[in-house]
N, C-alpha and C positions, 0 to 999 in steps of 0.2 A: 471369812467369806464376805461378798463385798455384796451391797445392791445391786449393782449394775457393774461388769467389766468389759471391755471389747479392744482384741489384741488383731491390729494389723487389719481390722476392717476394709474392707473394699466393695465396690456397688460400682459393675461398667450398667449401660444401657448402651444397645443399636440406636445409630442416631436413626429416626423416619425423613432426614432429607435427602434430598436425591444425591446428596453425597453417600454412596449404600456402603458398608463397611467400616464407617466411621464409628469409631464408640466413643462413647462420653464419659466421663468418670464422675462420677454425683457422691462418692467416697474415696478419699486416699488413703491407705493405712491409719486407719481413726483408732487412732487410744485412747479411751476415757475410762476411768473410775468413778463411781457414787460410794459413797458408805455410807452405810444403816444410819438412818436417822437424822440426814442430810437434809437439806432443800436443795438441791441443783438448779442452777440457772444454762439453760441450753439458747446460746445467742449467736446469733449469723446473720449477714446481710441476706438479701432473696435470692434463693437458689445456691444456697450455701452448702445442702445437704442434711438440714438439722430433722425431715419428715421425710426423709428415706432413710435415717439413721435410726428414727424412731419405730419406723413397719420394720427393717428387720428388730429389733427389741421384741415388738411384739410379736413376729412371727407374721404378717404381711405381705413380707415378702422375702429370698434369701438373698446372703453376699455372693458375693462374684470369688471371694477370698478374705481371708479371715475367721476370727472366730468371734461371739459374742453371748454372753451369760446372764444370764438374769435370776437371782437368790439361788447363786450357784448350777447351774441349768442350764443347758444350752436353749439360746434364744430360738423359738415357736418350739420347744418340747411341749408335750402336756401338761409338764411338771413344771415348767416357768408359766403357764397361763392360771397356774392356780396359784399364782404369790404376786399379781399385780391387777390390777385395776387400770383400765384405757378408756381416756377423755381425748376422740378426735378432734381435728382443726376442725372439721365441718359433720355434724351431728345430725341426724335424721330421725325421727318419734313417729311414732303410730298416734297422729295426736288426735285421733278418733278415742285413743284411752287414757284412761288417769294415770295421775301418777303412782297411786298404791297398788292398780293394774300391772301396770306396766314395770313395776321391782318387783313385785310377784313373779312376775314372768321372769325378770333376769334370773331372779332367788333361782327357780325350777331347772334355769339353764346350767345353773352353775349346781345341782345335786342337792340344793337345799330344802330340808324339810319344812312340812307346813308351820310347825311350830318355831323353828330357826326365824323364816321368812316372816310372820306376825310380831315377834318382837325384833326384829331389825329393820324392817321395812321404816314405821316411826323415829326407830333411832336416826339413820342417815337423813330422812328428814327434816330432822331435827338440829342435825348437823351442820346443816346447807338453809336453814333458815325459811325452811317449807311446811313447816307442820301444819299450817290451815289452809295450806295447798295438795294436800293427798287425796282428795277425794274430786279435784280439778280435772278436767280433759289437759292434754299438753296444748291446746290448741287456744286454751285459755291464757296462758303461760306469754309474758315478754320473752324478749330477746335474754334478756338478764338472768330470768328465771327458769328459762329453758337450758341456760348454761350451767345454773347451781343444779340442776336437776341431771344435768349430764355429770355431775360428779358426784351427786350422790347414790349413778347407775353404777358408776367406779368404785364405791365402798360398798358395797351390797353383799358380797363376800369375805367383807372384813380383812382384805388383803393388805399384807405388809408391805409393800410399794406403789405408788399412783406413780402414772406416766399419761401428764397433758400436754396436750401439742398445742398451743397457742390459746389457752385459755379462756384470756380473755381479748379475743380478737369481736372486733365489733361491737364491743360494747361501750354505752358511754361510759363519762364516769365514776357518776355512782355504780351502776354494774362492773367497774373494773374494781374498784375500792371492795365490794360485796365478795367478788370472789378472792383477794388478794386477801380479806381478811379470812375468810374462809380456809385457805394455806396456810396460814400463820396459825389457827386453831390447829388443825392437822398436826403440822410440826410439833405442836405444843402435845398430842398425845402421844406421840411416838413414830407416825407414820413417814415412810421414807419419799420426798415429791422427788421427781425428773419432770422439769415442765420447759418447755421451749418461750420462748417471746420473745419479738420485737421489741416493748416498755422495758428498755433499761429502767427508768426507773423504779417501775415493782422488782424488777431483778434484783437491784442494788439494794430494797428496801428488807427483802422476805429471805435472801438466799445463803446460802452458807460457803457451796461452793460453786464458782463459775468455768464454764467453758468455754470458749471462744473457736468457731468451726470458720472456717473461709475457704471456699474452692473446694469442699470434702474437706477437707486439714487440718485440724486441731493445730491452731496456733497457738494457743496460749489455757493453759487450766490450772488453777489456782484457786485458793481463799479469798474473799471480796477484801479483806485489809491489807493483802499482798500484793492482789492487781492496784489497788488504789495508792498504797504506796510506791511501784515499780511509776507514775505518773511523775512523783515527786513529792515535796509536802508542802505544807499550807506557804501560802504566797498574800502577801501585800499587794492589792489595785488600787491603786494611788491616782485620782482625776487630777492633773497637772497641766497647768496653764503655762506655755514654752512657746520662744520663736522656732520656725521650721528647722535654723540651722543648728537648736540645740537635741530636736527632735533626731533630725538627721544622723547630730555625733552618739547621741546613746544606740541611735541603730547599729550603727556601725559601729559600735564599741561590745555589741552582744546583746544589749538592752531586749528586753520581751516585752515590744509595744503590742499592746493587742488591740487597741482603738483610737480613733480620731475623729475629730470633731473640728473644724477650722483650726483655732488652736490649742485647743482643749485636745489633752492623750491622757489613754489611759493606761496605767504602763505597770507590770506585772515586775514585782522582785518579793523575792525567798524572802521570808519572815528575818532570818539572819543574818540576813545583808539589810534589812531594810532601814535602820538606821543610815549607815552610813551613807548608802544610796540614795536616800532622800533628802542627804544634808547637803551631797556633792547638787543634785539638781538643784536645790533654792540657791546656793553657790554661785551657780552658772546661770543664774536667771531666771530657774524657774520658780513660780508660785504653787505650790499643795492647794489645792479648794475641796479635795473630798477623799480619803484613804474608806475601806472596806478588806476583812478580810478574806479568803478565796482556799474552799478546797478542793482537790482534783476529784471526781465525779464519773463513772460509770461508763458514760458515754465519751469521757476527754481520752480514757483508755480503750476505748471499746477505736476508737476514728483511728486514733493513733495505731490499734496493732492492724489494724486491716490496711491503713497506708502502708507500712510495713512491709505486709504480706507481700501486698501487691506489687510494690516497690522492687522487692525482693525475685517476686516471680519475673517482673521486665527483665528483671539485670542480669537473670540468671539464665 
């Protein structure tokens, strides 16, 4: 049984412009798998589908078509909202109350006894790096701290999967560092994340496995050392000082210039070619003044499959 599955996902909406009749498609047939004990990275440009994919999960709202499950459940049963914990994109507090108040109050919602509720309340706390903050109004609370506190409203039932929708959105970043390390503890006890972001970088840094949504579409979902190698592998950036016309002939011979400078390029070849390639350019005139080496990166994958997509969608 998996975390999270969704077979053939679909989400129309009526458009509201005066085109009446027009439906939109905010999901295409979305396949995605999590398994247990996963970190999932859920990445899409805006308007990709990644928090309509996520309300149905949680039962927010339903598909048009499709099915989708949550620790084997169908997604909004009763019995899938007792195995996950939800941290929205945009969070709302009663921050007239504390915070030991206020996980009291979740503890009660969710059937938890007084005695449960007393020693959990401090643990998640504790968890999210709040303990001399439980006896705070939320109103007290940063931006930062109101976020760790929305995820420690998320473990209060000690549920075996969290599902954040943009985590850390808004926050600087020491707040995004806080909460990222916050996940990486998580993971480290066993808990299962589905978190959505924008910050390829925390994606790339925390996650185990990625998905990539565009248009509704699961383009691409894979292991982060998979997608990283489908880029390619480590490359030579070699600063080379060249007349135009020698710049010119490596262009047109294949060469991956990827900067310039008057006559300073800085010019991209496979660690395995890079010999020879850089003996043929001093060869021909050119000077080396600075090599570094270069690995492909999260987001050099993330550009690439969405041109792609898109690519894809014109032609087709």
């Amino acid at each position: 049984m998996e975390a999270i599955e969704t077979k053939g996902l679909r989400k129309l909406y009526r458009s509201t412009s005066r085109r009446l009749g027009k439906m939109i498609v905010a999901l295409h047939d979305l396949n995605l798998v999590v398994e247990k004990g996963h970190v999932f990275g859920f990445i899409g440009p805006n308007g990709a589908g990644k928090t309509t994919a996520i309300k149905i999960l949680v039962g927010l709202i339903s598909p048009t078509q499709g099915e989708a499950y949550v620790m084997g459940h169908p997604a909004g049963s009763v019995e899938s909202r007792k195995n996950f914990g939800y941290l929205s994109e945009v969070s709302l507090y009663y921050n007239f109350m504390t915070a030991n108040e206020l996980l009291h109050l979740y503890g009660r919602l969710f059937g938890m006894s007084k005695a449960d509720r007393l020693k959990r309340v401090p643990e998640v706390l504790e968890m999210v790096g709040l303990s001399d903050w439980g006896g705070s109004r939320l109103s007290e609370y940063s931006k930062g701290m109101q976020q760790r506190f929305g995820i420690a409203q998320s473990l209060i039932s000690n549920p075996p999967l969290l599902i954040l929708d943009e985590p850390t959105s808004g926050l600087d970043p020491m707040g995004q560092k806080e909460v990222k390390d916050i996940v990486v503890r998580l993971r480290e006890r066993g808990y299962t994340i589905f978190f959505s972001s924008h910050k390829l970088t925390e994606v790339e840094h925390i996650c185990d496995t990625i998905g990539i949504i565009n248009r509704g579409e699961m383009i691409r979902m894979d292991t982060l050392s998979k997608l990283l190698a489908s880029a390619g592998g480590e490359t030579i950036v070699a600063g080379v000082e060249m007349p135009e016309e020698l710049a010119n002939r490596l262009t047109s011979g294949g060469a991956d210039i990827i900067g310039e400078g008057g006559r300073i390029y800085r010019v991209s070849i496979p660690v395995e070619k890079a010999v020879t390639e850089l003996e043929s350019i001093q060869d021909a005139g050119g000077k080396i003044i600075s090599m570094d080496t270069r690995k492909p990166d999260l987001e050099e994958v993330f550009v690439k499959l969405i041109k792609q997509h898109e690519g894809g969608r014109t032609n087709g």
